[in-house]
C-alpha positions as CSV (number, residue, x, y, z in Angstrom):
1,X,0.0,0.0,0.0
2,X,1.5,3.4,-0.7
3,X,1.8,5.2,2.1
4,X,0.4,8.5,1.1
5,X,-3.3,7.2,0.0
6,X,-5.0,8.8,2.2
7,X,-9.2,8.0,2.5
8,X,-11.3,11.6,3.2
9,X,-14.3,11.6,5.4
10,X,-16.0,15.2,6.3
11,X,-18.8,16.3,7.9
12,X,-20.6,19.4,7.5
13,X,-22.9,20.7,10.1
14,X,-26.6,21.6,8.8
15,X,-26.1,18.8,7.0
16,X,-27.9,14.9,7.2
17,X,-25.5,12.9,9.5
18,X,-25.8,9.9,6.8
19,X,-24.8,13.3,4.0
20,X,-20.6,12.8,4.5
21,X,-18.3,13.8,1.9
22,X,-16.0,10.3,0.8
23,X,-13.3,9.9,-1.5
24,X,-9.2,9.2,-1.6
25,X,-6.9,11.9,-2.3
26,X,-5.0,9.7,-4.8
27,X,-1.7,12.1,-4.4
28,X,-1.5,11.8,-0.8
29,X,-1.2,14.5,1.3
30,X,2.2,13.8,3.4
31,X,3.4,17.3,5.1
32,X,0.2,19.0,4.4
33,X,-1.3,21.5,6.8
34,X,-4.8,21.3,6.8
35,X,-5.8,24.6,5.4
36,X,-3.4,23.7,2.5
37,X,-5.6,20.0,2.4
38,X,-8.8,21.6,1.9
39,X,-7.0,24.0,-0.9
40,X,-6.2,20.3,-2.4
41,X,-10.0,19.6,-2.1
42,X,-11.7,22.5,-2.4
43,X,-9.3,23.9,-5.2
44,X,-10.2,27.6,-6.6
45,X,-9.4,26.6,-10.2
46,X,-12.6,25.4,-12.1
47,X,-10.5,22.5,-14.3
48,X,-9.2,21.6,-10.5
49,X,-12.2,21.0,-9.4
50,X,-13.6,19.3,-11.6
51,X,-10.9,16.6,-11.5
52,X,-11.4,16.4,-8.1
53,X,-15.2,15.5,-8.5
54,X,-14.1,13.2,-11.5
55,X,-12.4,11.7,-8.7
56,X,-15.5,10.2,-7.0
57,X,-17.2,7.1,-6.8
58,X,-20.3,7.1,-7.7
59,X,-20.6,3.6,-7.4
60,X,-20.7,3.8,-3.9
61,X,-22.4,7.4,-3.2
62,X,-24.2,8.8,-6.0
63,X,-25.2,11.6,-3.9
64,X,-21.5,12.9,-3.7
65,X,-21.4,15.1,-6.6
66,X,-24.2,17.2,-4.5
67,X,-22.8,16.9,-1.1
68,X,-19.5,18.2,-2.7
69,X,-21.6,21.3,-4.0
70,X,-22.9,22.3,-0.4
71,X,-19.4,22.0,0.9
72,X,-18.1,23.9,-1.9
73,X,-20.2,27.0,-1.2
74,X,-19.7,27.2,2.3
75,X,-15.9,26.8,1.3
76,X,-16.7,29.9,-1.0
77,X,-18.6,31.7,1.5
78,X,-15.4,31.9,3.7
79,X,-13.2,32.5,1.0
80,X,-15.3,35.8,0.8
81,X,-15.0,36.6,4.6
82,X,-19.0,35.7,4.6
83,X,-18.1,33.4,7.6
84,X,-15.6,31.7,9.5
85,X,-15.0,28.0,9.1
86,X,-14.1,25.8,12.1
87,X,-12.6,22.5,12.0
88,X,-12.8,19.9,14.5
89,X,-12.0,16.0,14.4
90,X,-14.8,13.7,14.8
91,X,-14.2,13.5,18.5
92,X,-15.1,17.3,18.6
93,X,-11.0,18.0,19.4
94,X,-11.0,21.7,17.6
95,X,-8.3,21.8,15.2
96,X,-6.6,24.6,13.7
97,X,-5.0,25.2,9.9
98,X,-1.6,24.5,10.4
99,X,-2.0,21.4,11.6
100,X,-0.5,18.6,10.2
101,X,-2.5,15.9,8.3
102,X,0.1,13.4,8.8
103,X,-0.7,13.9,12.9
104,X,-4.2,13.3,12.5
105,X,-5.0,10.6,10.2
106,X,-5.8,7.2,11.2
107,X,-4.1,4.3,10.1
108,X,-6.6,1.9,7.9
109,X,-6.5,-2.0,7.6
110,X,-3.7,-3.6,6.6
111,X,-3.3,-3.2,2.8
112,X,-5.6,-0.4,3.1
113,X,-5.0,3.6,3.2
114,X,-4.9,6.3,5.9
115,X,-8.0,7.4,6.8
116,X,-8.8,11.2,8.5
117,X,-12.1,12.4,9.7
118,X,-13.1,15.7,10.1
119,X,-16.1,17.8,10.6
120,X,-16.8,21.7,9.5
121,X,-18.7,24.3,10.4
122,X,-19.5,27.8,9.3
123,X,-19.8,30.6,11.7
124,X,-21.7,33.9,10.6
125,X,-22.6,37.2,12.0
126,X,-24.4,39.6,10.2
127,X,-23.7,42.3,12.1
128,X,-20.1,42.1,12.6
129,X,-20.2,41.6,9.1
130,X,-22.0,44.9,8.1
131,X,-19.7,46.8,10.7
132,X,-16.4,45.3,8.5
133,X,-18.4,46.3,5.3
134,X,-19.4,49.4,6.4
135,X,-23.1,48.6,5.8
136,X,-25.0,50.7,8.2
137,X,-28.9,51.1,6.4
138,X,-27.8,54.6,5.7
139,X,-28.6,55.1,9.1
140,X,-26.6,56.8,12.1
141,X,-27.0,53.7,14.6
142,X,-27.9,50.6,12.5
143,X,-28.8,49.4,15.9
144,X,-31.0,51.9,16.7
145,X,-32.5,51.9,13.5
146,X,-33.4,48.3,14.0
147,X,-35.0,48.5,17.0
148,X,-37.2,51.6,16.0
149,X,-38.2,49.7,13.0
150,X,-38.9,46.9,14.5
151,X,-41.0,48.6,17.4
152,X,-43.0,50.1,15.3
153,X,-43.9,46.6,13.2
154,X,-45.1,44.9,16.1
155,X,-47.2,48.2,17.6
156,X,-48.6,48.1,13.8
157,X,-49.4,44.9,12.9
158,X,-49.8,43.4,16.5
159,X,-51.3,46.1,18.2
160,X,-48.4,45.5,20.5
161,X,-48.1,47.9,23.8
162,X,-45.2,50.0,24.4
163,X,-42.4,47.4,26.2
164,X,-42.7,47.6,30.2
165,X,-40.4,49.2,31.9
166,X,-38.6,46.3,33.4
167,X,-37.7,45.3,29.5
168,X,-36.5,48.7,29.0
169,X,-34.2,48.6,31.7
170,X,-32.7,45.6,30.9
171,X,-32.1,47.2,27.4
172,X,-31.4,50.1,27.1
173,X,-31.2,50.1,22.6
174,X,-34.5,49.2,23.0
175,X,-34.9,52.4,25.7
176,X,-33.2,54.6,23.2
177,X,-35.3,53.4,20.4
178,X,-38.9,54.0,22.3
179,X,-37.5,57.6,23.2
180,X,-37.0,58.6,19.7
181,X,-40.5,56.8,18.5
182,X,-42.0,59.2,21.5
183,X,-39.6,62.0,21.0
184,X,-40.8,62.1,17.0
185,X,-44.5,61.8,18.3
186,X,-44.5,58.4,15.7
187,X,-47.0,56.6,18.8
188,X,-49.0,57.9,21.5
189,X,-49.9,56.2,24.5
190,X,-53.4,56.6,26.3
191,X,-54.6,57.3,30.2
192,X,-52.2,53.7,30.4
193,X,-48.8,54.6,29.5
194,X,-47.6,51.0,28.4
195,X,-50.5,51.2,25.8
196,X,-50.1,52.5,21.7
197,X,-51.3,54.1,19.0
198,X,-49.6,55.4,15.7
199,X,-50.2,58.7,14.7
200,X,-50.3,60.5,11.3
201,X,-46.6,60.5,11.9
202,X,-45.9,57.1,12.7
203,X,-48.3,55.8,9.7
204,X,-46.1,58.1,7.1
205,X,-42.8,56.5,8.8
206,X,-44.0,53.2,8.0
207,X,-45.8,53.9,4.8
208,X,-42.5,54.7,3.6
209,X,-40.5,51.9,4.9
210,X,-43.6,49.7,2.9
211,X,-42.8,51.8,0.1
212,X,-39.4,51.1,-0.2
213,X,-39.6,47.1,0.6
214,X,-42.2,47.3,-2.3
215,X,-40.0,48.7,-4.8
216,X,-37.2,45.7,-3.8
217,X,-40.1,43.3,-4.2
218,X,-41.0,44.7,-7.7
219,X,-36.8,45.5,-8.8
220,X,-35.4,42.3,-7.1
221,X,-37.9,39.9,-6.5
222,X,-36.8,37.7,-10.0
223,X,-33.2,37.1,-8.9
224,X,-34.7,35.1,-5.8
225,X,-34.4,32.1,-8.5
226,X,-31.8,32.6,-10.6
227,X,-29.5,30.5,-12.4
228,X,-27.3,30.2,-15.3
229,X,-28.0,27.9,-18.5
230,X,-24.0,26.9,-20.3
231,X,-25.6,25.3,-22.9
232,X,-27.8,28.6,-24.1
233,X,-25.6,31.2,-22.6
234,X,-28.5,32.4,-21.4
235,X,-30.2,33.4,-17.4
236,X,-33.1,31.5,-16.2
237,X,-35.7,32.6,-13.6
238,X,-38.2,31.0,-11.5
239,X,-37.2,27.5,-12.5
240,X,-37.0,25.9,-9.3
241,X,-33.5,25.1,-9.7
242,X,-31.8,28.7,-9.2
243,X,-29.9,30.3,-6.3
244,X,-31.1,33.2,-4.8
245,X,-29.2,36.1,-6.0
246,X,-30.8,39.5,-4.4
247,X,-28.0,40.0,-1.6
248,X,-25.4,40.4,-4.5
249,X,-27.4,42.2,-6.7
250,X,-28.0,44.8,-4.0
251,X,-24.5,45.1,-3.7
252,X,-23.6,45.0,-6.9
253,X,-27.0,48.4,-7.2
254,X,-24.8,50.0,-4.3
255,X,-28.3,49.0,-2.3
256,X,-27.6,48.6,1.5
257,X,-27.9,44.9,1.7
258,X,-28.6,45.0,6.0
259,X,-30.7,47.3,5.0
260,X,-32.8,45.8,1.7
261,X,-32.8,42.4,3.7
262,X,-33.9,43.5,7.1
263,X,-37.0,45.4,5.2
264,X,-38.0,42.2,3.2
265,X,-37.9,40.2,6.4
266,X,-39.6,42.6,8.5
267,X,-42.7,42.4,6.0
268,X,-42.2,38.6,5.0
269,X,-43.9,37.3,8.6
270,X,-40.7,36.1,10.1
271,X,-41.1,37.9,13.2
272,X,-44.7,37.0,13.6
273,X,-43.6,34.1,16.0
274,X,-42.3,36.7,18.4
275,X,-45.4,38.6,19.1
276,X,-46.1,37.9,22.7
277,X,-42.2,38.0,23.6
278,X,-40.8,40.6,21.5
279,X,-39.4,43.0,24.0
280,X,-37.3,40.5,25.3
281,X,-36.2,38.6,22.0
282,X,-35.2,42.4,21.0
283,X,-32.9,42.4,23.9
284,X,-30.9,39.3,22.3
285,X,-28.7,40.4,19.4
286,X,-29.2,36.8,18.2
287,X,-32.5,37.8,16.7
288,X,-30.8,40.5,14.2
289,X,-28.3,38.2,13.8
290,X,-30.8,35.3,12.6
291,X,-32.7,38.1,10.8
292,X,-30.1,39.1,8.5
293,X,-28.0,35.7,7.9
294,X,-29.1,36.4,4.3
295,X,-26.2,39.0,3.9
296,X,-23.8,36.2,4.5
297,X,-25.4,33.4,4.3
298,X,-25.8,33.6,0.5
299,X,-24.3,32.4,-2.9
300,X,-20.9,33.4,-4.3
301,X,-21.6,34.0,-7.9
302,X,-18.2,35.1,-10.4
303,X,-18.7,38.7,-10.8
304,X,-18.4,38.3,-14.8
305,X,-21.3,36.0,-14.4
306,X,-23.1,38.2,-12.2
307,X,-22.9,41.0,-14.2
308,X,-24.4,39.0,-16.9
309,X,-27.5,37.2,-15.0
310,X,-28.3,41.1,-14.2
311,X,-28.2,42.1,-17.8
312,X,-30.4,39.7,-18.8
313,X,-32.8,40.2,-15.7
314,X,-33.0,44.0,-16.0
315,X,-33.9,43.6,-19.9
316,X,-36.9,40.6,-18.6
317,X,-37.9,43.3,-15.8
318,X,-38.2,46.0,-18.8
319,X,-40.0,44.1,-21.2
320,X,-42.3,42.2,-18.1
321,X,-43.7,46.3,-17.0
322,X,-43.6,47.2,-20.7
323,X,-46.4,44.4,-21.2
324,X,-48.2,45.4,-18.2
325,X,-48.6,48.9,-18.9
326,X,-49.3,48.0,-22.8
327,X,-52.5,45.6,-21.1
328,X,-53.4,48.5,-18.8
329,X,-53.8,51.3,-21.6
330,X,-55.8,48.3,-23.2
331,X,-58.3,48.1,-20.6
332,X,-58.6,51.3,-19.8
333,X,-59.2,52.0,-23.9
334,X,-62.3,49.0,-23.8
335,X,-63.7,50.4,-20.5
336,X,-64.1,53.5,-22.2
337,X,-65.2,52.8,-25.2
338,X,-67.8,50.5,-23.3
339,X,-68.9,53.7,-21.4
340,X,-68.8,55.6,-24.7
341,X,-71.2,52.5,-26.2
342,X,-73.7,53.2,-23.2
């Protein structure tokens, strides 16, 4: 047996425990580190990869070609600074990326090959993310922001009271946020002062913020499904089969993506769950956190490619409203040559 087969078994959290990534690094991998191993099987050169998946037995898995893909984008994801990637063996010992693979791996059977298991997982934080970026919602405090937005949603929508003051004094964001909703006069409260209404001003504060999720809904709703067709050359939307492209198209519009994908979320339901407890989820910065994993927790797409899907989906955007004004000067024309008939 050659010494330097070595036999590959990871694990990726979020993943099916039975979903493991197999297959033998034919060249061995004597005196690698391990951040140099998963260059080796994660390579960023397309005609690399590709030998890599030609590689695998499909005999044994045929599922591998897909468990390679979800490993590959989280691989890309921290090649982006999206996330952090952690690597522990199977025993849960964390490991770090200069370790040696030759002190890890575990001899096989007799005759056999070396065999090393390990597991991954991707970190990500939104908001430590945005602070790097220098995303901030256009907004002084992104914070702050938040938690006036996010007050005003569930006194909206839930007919929510203003928090107790024990839940403001255990958070004081949230404090500072119901000031300035009180300060700008966007709620008032009754003979109770716990209780809520909006005002003319509060409604135009969050008429706007509807405004402005609606015009992401109409501009960037296609790019949800998105996906890119080698044979044709061509995009494809809605297919079922795409990635969901918004967060880099944002980017790539110079559109605040914290903010763009807080607004969807905050209309999309998500906080719903939340309705009888939101004073004190608010308090956790795990909530945003969850809220906005879509920044970071997204696809990596190659920015030639990218620039192309957007092309294409601007020009089906253009032609999509140019139909739908064409069918409304239609109707209009029949109604009134109906009334014109009477």
């Amino acid at each position: 047996m050659p010494p330097d087969r070595l036999h590959i078994e990871l694990a990726l959290e979020g993943l099916p425990p039975d979903a493991v990534l197999e297959f033998e690094l034919q060249e061995g991998a004597t005196g690698l580190s391990l951040a140099s191993l998963l260059e080796e099987v994660f390579p960023r050169d397309e005609a690399a990869r590709m030998e890599v998946e030609e590689s695998f037995d499909l005999r044994l898995n045929p599922d591998v070609p897909e468990i390679y893909g979800e490993f590959l984008a989280v691989v890309r994801q921290y090649r982006a600074g999206l996330c952090s990637l952690s690597v522990s063996s199977t025993t849960g010992q964390d490991l770090s990326p200069t370790d040696l693979v030759d002190d890890l791996v575990a001899p096989g059977p007799p005759g056999s090959f070396s065999v090393l298991s390990l597991s991954l997982a991707a970190q990500y934080d939104p908001l430590e993310y945005a602070g790097d970026q220098g995303y901030d919602a256009g907004e002084p405090d992104l914070l702050h922001w938040l938690l006036v937005c996010l007050t005003m949603y569930f006194i909206d929508k839930h007919e929510s009271s203003l928090p107790a003051q024990e839940s403001l004094d255990q958070c004081p964001p949230l404090a500072s946020a119901v000031d300035e909703i009180l300060s700008r006069n966007l709620v008032e409260t009754g003979d109770n002062p716990p209780a809520a209404a909006i005002t003319p001003e509060g409604r135009r504060f969050i008429g706007d913020l509807l405004a402005e999720t609606e015009q992401l809904i109409d501009s960037y709703d296609l790019f949800k499904d998105a996906c890119w067709d080698k044979d044709t050359g061509q995009a494809l939307f809605g297919t079922g089969q795409g990635e969901d492209l918004r967060v880099e198209v944002f980017i790539a519009d110079s559109i605040d993506p914290v903010r763009a994908v807080f607004l969807l979320r905050l209309y999309d339901g998500s906080l719903d769950l939340l309705a009888d407890r939101w004073p004190e989820a608010a308090a956790d910065i795990d909530l945003f956190n969850n809220l906005l994993l879509p920044v970071v927790d997204r696809s990596v797409t190659e920015s030639e490619l990218l620039e192309e899907i957007i092309e294409q989906g601007m020009e089906l955007l253009e032609s999509q409203q140019e139909r739908i004004r064409e069918e409304t000067i239609y109707r209009r024309a029949a109604r009134s040559a109906l009334a014109d008939g009477c």
